[in-house]
N, C-alpha and C positions, 0 to 999 in steps of 0.2 A: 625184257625180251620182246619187245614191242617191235614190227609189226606182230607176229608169231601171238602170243601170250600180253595180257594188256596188265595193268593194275584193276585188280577187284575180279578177276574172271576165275573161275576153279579150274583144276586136273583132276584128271584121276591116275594114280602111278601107281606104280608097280618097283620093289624092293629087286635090283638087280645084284646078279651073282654071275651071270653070264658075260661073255666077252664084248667090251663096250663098240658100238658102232658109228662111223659118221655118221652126224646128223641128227642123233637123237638129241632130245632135249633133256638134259637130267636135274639133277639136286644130288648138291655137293656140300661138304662143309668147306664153311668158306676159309679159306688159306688167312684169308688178313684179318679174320676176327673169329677166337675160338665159341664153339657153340652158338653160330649163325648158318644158315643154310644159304645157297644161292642157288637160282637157276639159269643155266647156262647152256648151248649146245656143243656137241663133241665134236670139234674141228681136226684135230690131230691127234690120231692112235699111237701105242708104242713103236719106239726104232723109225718115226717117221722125221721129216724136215719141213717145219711151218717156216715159210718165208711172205712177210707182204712188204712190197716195194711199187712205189706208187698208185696206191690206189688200189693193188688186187694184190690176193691173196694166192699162194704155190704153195704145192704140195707136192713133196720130191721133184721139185722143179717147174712142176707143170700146172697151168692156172686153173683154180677150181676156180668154177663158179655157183654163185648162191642165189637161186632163186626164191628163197622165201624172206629176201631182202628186202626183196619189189624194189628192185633197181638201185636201190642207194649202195655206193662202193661197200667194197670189204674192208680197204683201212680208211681211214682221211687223215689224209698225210703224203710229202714226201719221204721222206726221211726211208730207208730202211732196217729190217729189222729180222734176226736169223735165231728159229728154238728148233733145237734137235729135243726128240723125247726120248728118254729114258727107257730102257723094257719092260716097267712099269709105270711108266707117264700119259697121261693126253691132254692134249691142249683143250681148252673150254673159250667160248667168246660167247657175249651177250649178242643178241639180234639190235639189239639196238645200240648201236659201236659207238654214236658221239658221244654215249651216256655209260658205260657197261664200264666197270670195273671189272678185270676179267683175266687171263693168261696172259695178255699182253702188258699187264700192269706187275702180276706177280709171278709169270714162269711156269712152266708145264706143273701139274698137280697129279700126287700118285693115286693112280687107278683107286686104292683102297679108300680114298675120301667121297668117291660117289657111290651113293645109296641105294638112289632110285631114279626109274624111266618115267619120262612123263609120254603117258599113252595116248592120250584124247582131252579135248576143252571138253568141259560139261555143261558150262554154263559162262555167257548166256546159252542158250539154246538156238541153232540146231548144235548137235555135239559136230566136233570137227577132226580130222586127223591135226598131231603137231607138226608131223614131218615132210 
């Protein structure tokens, strides 16, 4: 999840039951290995349409942008690529795309696999917002 969240830095989260948001950061079980967690951001909500094609990312057609990327694209790639969600689907992407195993590898994942929101870095210290 790097820039965002690094190796070795803590969260503190919170167990969600509420309706998921873009942009949070959560923890999910992970789709391609049972009884592993990931953490990943909510890119795409249910009934929406993730499309990245060159380099940026659209959402019902229209280009989001992601500024807690610090400028590095949303895909890297030409290539296109089209996920419709489910009414109980969203899409998840790592912040760190050349590396992230993520919904672009294994397809929209249903809402009931994420757990929990990540709220704040706690350390190191100062605490930070995720989002």
């Amino acid at each position: 999840m790097s820039p965002t969240i690094k190796n070795g830095e803590l969260v503190l989260t919170r167990k969600t039951n509420a309706q998921l948001q873009r942009g949070w950061v959560v923890i999910s079980e992970d789709p391609t290995c049972k009884g592993r967690n990931s953490l990943k951001r909510v890119i795409g909500l249910p009934g929406e349409e993730i499309r990245l094609y060159e380099g940026m990312l659209f959402i019902n057609g229209r280009v989001y942008r992601e500024n807690y990327l610090c400028g590095t694209p949303s895909y890297l790639g030409l290539e296109e690529y089209i996920w419709s969600m489910g009414r109980n689907e969203v899409f998840l992407m790592g912040d760190n795309r050349l590396h992230s195993i993520d919904s672009r590898s294994f397809g929209p994942i249903k809402t009931s696999l994420v757990s929990e929101r990540v709220l704040v870095k706690i350390f190191p210290w100062p605490m930070s917002k995720v989002e």
